[in-house]
N, C-alpha and C positions, 0 to 999 in steps of 0.2 A: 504494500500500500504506500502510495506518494505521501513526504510529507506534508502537513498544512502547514500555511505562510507561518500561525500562529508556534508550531511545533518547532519551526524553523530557528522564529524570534528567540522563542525564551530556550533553544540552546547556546545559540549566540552570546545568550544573556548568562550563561551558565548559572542556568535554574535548578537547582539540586536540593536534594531530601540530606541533610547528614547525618547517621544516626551513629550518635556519640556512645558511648560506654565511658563507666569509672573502670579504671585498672587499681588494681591490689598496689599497688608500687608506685602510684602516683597521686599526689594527694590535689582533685579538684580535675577541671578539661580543657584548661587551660588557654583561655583566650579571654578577653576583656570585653565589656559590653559596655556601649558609650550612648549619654543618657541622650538621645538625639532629638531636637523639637521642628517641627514634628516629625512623630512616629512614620515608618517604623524605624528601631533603633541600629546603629551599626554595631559592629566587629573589628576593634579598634586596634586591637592587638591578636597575633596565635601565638601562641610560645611554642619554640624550637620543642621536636621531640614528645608532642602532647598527643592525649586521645584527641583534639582537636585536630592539629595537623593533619593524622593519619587517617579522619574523618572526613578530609576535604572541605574545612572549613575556611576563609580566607580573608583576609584584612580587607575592611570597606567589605564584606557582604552589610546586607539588610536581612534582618529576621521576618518574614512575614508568617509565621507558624511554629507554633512550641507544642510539640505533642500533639497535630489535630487540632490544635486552638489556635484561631484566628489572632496574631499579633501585630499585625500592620498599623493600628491604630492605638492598641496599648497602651497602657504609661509604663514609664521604667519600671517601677516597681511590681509592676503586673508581671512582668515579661521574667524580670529575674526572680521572682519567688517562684514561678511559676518552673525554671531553668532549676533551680534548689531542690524543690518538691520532687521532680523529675529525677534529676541526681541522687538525692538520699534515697528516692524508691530501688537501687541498685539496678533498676533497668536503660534499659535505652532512652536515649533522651534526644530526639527527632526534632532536627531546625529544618523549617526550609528556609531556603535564602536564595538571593540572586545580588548578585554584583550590580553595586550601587551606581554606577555611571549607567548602566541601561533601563535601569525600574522605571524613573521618571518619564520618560521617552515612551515606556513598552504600556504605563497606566494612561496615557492622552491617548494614545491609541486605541483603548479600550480593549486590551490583551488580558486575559485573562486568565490569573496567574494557580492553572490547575494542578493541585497537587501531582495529580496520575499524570502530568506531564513532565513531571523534575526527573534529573538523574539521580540515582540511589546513591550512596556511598555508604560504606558502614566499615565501623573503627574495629579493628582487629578486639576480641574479648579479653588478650593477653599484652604487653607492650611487645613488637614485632622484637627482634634479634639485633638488629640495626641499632634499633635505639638504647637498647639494653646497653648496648658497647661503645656508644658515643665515648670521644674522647671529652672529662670532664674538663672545661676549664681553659681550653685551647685553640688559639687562632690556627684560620688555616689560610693557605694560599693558594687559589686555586686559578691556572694558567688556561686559556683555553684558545685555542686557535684553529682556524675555519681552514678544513680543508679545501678545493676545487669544488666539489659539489655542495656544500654549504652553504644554506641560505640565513643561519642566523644559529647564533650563540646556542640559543635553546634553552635562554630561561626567559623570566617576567618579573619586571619589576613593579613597586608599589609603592606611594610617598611614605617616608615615617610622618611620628605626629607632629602636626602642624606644617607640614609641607618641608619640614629638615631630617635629612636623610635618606636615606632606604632601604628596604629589604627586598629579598627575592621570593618575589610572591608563590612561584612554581619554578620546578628545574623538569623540563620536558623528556619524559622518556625517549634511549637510541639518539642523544644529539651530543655534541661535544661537551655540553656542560655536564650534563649524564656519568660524561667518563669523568670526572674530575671530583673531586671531593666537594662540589657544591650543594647545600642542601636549600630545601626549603624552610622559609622563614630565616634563613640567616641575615644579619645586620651589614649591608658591604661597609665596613670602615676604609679601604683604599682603592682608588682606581690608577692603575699604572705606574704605584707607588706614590701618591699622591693622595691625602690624608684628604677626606670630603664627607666624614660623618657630620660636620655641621655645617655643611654646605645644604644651599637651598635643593630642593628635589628635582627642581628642573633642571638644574643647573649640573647634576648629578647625571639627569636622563640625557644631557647632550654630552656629557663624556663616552658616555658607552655608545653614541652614534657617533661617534669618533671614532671609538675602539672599533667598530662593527666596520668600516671601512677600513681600517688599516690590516681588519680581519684579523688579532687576535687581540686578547685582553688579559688584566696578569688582577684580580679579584683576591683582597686580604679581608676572613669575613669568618665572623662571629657568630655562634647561636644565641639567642637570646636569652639563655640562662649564664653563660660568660659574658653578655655583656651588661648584664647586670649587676655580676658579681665581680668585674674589673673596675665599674664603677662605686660599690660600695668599698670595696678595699683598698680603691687610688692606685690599680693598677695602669699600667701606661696602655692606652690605646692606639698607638701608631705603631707598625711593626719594627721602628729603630729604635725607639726607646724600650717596646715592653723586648725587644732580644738583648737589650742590657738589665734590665733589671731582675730583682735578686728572687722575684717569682717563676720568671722563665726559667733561672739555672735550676729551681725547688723542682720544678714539674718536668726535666728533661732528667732528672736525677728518681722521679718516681716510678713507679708501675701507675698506668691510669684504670681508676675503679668506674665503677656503671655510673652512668648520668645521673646526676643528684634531681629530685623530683622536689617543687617548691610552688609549683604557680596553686592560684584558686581560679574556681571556676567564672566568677567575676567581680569586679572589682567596680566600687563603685565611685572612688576618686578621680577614678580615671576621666 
């Protein structure tokens, strides 16, 4: 069967069900819900290595559905008791959402945002192998350059908060970035050695269409639990100063343990 225009739209839109699970080893699902006026509210943050992440949930989605219940209209409080309730019941806890640059667009249209038309995702019931072995606490560098038939990097990027910074929204499966240690939801702290964590986002997104022409890119990049924790501790975030300082020789001196688990499931400061 052909698809309809509408079928069309809202994958465009990447219109998706996520249904989240708690893990035993992780405390919360880590991603941020931001109190948005009006409704419905965003997804402000995922944290690196969460039942979030591995649910396909994604920075800037809109929530328009917790469980079968309508939340495009919501107030915050609704939405996140509601996300809590869900959680302590130790079952699945089903958002739908779509990416907030197309909703606006896809509701004047009169698209109508049918559940039985989202794509499924569902979070592994256990934390996958991968994430279990992250390394704790550790920049990576991740080099990546465009072969002949290459048409692009193979990731997406996404503004941090308030339009300073960025992370990588997805890393596309079978592309160059794929092979490389780049993950999703990582923080880029440098582009081509070049420190621009508090560089404007835009300003960020024409580096890498810089890199994308010269066809390779050299990516120094954080998960979001190290880059949290280099910031509470005054660890150095540019890769010259923290490979001199006396954290980096502690942690090339250790054996590294399983990814330390800290986020909640929302925060409401944020």
């Amino acid at each position: 069967m052909a698809e309809s225009s509408e079928e069309s739209d809202l994958r465009q839109a990447n219109f998706r069900l996520c249904r989240l699970c708690v893990w035993p080893n992780y405390g919360g699902l880590g991603f941020h819900l931001e109190n948005t006026t009006p409704p419905p509210h965003v997804i402000q943050t995922v944290e690196s290595n969460s039942p979030a992440a591995a649910g396909g949930l994604k920075i800037l989605d809109l929530i328009l559905a917790v469980n079968n219940q309508d939340a495009s209209a919501a107030d915050y409080r609704t939405v996140t008791q509601a996300i809590i309730n869900a959680r302590d019941s130790n079952g699945r806890i089903e958002l739908l959402v779509i990416e907030k640059r197309f909703y606006e667009v896809l509701k004047l249209r009169g698209v109508s945002f049918n559940p039985g038309l989202a794509r499924i995702i569902d979070t592994p019931t256990t934390m996958p192998g991968d994430y279990m072995s992250f390394p704790k606490n550790t920049p990576r560098t991740c080099e990546i350059r465009l072969k002949p038939a290459d048409q692009s990097f193979g990731f997406e990027v996404i503004n941090g908060n308030r339009d300073i910074g960025a992370f990588i929204q997805e890393v596309v499966p079978n592309t160059p970035a794929s092979r490389t240690a780049l993950r999703k939801c990582d923080r880029i702290l440098e582009i081509d050695d070049k420190f621009v964590d508090d560089e404007e986002s835009r300003a960020i997104l024409i580096r890498l269409t810089k890199a994308k022409q010269k066809r390779s890119v050299k990516l120094y990049v954080v998960d979001t639990s190290t880059y949290k924790f280099f910031q509470d501790n005054r660890v150095p975030l540019t890769s010259k100063e923290f490979r001199k300082s006396k954290f980096a020789k502690q942690i090339r001196q250790q054996p590294q343990p399983p990814i330390s688990t800290y986020i909640n499931v929302v925060d409401s400061k944020k």
